[in-house]
C-alpha atoms as a printed R data frame, in Angstrom:
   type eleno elety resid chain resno       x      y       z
1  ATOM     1    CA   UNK     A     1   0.000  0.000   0.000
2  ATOM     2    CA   UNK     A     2   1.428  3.480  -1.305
3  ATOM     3    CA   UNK     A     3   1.561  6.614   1.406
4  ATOM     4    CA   UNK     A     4   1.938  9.217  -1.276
5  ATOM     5    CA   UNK     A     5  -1.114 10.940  -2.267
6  ATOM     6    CA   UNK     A     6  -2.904 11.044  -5.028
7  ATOM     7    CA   UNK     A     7  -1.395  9.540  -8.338
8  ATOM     8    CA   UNK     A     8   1.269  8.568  -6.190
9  ATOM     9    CA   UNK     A     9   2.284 11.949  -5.463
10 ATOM    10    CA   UNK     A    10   3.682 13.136  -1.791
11 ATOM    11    CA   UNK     A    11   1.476 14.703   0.440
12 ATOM    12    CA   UNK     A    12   3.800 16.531   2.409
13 ATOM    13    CA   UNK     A    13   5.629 18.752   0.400
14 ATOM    14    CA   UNK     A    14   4.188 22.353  -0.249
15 ATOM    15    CA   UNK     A    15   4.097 23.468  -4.274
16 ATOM    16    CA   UNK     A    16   5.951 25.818  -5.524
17 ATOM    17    CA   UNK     A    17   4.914 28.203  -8.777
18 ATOM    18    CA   UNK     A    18   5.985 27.401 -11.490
19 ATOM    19    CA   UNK     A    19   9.167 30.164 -13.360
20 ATOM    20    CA   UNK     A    20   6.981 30.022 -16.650
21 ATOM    21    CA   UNK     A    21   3.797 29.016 -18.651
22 ATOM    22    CA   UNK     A    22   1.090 27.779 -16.915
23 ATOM    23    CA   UNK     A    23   0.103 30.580 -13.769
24 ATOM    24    CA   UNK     A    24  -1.328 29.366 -10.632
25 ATOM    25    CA   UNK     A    25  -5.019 30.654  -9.731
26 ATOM    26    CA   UNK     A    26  -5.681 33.610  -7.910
27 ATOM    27    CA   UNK     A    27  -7.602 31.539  -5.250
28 ATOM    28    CA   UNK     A    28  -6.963 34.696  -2.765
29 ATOM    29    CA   UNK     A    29  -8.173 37.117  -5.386
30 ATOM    30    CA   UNK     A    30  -5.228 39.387  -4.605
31 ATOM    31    CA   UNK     A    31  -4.825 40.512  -8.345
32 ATOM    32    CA   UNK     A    32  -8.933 41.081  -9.045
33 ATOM    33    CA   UNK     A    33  -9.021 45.123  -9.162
34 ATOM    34    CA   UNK     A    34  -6.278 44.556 -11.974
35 ATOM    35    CA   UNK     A    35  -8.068 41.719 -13.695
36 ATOM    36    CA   UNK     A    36 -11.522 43.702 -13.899
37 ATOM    37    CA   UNK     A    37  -9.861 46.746 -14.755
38 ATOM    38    CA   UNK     A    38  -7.872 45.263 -17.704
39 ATOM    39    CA   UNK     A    39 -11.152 43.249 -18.885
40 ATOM    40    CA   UNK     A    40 -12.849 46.138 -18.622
41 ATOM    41    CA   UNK     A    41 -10.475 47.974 -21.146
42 ATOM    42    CA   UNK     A    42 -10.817 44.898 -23.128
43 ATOM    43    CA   UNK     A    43 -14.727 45.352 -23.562
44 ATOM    44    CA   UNK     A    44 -14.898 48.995 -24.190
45 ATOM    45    CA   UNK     A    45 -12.251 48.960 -26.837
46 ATOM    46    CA   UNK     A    46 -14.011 46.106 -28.678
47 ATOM    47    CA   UNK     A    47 -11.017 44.065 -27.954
48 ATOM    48    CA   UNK     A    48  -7.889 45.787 -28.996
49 ATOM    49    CA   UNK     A    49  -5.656 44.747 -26.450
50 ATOM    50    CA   UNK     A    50  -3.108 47.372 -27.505
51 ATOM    51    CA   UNK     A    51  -5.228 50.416 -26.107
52 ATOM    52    CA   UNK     A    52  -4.940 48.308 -22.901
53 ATOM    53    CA   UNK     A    53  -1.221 47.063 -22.485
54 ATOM    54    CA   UNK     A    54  -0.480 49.567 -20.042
55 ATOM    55    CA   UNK     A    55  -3.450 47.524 -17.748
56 ATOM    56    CA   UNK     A    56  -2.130 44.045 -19.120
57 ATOM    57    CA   UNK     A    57   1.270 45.105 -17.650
58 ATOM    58    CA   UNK     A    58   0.279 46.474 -14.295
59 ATOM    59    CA   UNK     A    59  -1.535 42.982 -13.733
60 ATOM    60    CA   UNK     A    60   1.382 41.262 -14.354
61 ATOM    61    CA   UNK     A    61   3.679 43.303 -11.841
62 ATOM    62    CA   UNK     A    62   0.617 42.450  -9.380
63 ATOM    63    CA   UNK     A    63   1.148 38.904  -9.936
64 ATOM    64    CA   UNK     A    64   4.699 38.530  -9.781
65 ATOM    65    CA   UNK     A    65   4.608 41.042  -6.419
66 ATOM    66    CA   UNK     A    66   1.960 38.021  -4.936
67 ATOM    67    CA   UNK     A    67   4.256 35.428  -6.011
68 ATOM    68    CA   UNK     A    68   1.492 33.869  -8.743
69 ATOM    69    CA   UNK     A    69   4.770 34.022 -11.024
70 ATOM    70    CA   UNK     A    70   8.148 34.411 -11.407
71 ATOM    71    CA   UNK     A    71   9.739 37.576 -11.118
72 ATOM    72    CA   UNK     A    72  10.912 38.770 -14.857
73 ATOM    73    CA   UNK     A    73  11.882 42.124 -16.180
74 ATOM    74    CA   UNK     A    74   9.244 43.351 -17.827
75 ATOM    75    CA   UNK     A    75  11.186 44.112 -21.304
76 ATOM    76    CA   UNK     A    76  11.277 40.383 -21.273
77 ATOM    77    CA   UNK     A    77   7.691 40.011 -21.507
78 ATOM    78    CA   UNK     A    78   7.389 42.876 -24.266
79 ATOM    79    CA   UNK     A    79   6.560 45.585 -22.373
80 ATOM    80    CA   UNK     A    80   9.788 47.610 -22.626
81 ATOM    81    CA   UNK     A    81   7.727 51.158 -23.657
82 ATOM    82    CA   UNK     A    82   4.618 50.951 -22.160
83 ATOM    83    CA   UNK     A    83   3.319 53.479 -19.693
84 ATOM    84    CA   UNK     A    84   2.174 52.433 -16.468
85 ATOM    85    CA   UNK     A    85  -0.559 54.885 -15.979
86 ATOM    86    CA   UNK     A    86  -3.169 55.165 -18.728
87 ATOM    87    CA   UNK     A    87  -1.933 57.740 -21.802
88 ATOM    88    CA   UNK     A    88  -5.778 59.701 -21.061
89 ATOM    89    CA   UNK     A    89  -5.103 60.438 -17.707
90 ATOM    90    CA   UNK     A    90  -1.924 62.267 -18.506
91 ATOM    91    CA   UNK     A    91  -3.626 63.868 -21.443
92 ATOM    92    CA   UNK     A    92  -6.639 65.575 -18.617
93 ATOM    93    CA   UNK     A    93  -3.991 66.399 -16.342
94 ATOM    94    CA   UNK     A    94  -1.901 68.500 -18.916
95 ATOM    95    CA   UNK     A    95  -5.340 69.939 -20.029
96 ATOM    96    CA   UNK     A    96  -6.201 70.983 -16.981
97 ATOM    97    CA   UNK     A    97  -3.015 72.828 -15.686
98 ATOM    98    CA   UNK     A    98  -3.028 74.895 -18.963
């Protein structure tokens, strides 16, 4: 009779995430205001994720600060001249102090 756990695996031994790939769920929901957000983009700009990289970006630096992935320079992942806070919010500020 086997002590392991299921499919012979070992109960005992706590997982670790994985460097790349596949991402563990957000059980803890710590990355949700950054999922919705992004999504949100998504829908209101029939899908053209390019008016919402800056979003896609600041969701992944959420995940990798909560440890749902491995810590990678964000050049790596294509991002090397994206903003991080969105282009139309800079645009209302400048409007407004002139």
């Amino acid at each position: 009779m086997s002590t392991g756990g299921a499919f012979g695996g070992n109960r005992g031994l706590r997982p670790i995430p994985p460097e790349k790939g596949i991402f563990p769920l957000d059980h803890l929901h710590e990355c949700d205001a950054e999922k919705k957000e992004y999504l949100g983009c998504l829908k209101s700009s029939s899908n053209k994720s390019e008016q919402c990289r800056h979003l896609s970006k600041k969701y992944l630096q959420c995940r990798m600060a909560k440890n749902l992935m491995a810590k990678q320079d964000m050049s790596e992942l294509g991002f090397s001249g994206v903003k991080e806070l969105d282009s139309t919010e800079d645009k209302n500020k400048e409007s407004i102090e002139h």
